[in-house]
C-alpha positions in Angstrom: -61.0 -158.6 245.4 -60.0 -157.0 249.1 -60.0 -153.3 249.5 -55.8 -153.3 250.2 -55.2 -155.3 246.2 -57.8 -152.7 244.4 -55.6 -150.0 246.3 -52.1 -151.4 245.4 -53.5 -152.3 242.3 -54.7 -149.2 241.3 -51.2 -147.4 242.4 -49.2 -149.6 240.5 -51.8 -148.6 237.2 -51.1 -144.8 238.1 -47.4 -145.7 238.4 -46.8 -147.6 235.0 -49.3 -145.4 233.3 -46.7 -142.3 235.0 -43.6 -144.4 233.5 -45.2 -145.0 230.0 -46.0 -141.5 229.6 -42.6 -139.9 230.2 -41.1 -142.3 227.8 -39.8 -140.5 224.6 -40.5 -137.1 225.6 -37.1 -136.3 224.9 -36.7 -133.9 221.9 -34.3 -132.8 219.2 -32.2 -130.0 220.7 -30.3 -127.9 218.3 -29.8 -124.8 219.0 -31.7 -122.0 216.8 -28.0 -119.5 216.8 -26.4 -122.6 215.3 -25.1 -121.1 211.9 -25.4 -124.4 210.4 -29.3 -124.7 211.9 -31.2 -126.1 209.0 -28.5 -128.5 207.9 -28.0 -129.6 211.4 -31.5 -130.1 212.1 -32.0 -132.5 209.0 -28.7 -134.6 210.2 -30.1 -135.1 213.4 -34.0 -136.4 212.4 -32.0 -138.5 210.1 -29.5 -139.4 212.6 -33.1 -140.3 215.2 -34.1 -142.3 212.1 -31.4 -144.3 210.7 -28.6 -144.6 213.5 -31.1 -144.5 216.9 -31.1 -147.9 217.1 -27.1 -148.7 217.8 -25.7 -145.0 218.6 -26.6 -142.6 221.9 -26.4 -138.7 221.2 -28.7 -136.5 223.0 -28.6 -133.8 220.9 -30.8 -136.3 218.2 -32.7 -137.6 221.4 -31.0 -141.2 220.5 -30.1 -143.6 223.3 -28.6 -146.7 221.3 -25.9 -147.7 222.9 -24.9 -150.0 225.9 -24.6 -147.9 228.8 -22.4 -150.2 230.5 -19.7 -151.6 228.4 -19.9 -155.0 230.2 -23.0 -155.9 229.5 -23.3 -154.3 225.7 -24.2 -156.0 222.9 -22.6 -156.3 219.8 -24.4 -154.4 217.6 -23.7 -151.0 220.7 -22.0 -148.4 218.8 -20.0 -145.6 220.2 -21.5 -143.0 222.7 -21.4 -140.0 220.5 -22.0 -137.9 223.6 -19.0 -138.8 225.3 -17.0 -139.6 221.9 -15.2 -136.9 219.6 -15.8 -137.6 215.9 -13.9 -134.9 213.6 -13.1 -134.1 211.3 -16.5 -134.0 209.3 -14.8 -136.3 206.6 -14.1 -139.0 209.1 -18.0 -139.2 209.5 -18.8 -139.5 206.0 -16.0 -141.9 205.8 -17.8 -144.2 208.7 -20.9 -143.5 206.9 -19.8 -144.7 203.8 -17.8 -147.8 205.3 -20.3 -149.0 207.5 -17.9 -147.7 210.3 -13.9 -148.2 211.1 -14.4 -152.2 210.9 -16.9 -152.5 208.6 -18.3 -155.2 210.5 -22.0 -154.3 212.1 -22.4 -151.0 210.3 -24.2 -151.1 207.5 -22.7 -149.3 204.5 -24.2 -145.9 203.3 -26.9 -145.9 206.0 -27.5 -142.4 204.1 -26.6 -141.1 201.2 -25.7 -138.2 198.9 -26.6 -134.7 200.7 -28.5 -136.8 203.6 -25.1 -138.4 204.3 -23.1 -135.0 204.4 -25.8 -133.4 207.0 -25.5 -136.8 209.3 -21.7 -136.1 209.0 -21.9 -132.6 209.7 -24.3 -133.1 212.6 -22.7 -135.7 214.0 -19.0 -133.7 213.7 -20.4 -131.0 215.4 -22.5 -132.0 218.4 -20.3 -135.5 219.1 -17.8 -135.6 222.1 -19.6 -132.2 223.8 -20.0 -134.4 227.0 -16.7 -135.9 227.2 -14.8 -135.4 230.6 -12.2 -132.7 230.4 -8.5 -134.8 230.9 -4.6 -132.8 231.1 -3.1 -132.9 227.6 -6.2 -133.8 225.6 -7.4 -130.7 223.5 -11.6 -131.1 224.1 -13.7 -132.2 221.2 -15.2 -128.8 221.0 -12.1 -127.2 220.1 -10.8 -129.7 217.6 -11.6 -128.2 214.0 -14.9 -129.5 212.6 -13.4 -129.1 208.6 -14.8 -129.4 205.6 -16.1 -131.5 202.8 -14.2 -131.5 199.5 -15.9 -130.0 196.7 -16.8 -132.3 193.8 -14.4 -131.8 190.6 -14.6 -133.3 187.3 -12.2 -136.2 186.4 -13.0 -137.6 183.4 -15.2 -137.0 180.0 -17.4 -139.9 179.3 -18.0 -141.7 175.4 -20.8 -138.8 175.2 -19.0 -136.0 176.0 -20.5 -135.7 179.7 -18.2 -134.9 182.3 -18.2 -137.1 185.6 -17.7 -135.6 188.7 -16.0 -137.7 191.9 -15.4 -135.9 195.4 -11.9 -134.4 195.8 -11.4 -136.5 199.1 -11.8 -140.2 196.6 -7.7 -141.3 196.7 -5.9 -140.7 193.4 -5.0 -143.6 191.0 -1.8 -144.6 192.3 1.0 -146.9 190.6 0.2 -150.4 191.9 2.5 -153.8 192.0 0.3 -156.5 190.9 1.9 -159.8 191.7 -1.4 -162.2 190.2 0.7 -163.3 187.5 3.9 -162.9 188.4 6.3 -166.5 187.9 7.9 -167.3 191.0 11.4 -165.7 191.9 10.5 -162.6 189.9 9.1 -159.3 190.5 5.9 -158.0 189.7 5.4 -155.3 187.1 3.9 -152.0 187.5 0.5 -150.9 186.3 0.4 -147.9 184.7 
């Protein structure tokens, strides 16, 4: 091989093995005076693990989504840099769902306590890098809120008590029209 190929060919070495060593450098950042620290921390290595792959927030050193819209694929999710998600129980709602359409999310990506520190994380760092716009209250100052406390609802054959979260929609009084003849209204369930 000629002296001028060894050369280039040795500076293109130095510059991929330059490239390859930068990649994933980037790091967690939550900052040690948040008051929610621990919690936080937890819903963003969970976040790294289980939403990296579709969702972009810096603050969990995730890059998953399209970063042009045109050429994005269909499983992109939302830029959580750039997009507000509160309150927290909108999160855990998407979480639980497998997002707003249900379509590419899968449900309950986490669970249980994981899932309420992916939603609190996620409520509380999303939408910091969103450009400032007249009349639209900033991310930031938009309420995180809070996540109902578990209450019991009903006793079980054995005595147990069962608990459900406060947020879970009441039974409500529903038409049921399944066996209704035609040309007559349904009755209500009760």
């Amino acid at each position: 091989m000629r002296r001028p190929a060894k050369v280039l060919l040795m500076s293109a070495s130095i510059a991929v093995a330059g490239l390859a060593s930068a990649c994933g450098t980037q790091r967690i950042s939550i900052p040690k005076s948040d008051p929610n620290y621990t919690s936080n921390l937890l819903g963003a290595q969970l976040f790294a693990q289980r939403c990296s792959g579709c969702h972009t927030l810096s603050y969990a050193a995730t890059h998953g989504s399209a970063a042009n819209p045109r050429t994005a694929q269909f499983n992109n999710g939302p830029n959580f840099d750039v997009r507000c998600e509160r309150p927290i129980t909108r999160v855990l709602y998407a979480i639980q769902n497998g997002g707003f359409s249900g379509a590419i999310m899968p449900q309950n990506v986490v669970v249980g306590p994981d899932a309420i520190a992916v939603a609190r994380f996620v409520a509380t760092y999303a939408g910091r890098q969103a450009k400032s716009a007249p009349g639209v209250t900033q991310c930031v100052d938009l309420p995180i809120g809070t996540i109902p406390a578990t209450t019991p609802t009903a006793t079980t054959a054995a005595g147990a008590t069962s608990t459900t979260a406060a947020a879970t929609p009441a039974t409500t009084t529903a038409t049921t029209a399944t066996h209704a003849k035609p040309g007559t209204t349904a009755k209500k369930k009760k």
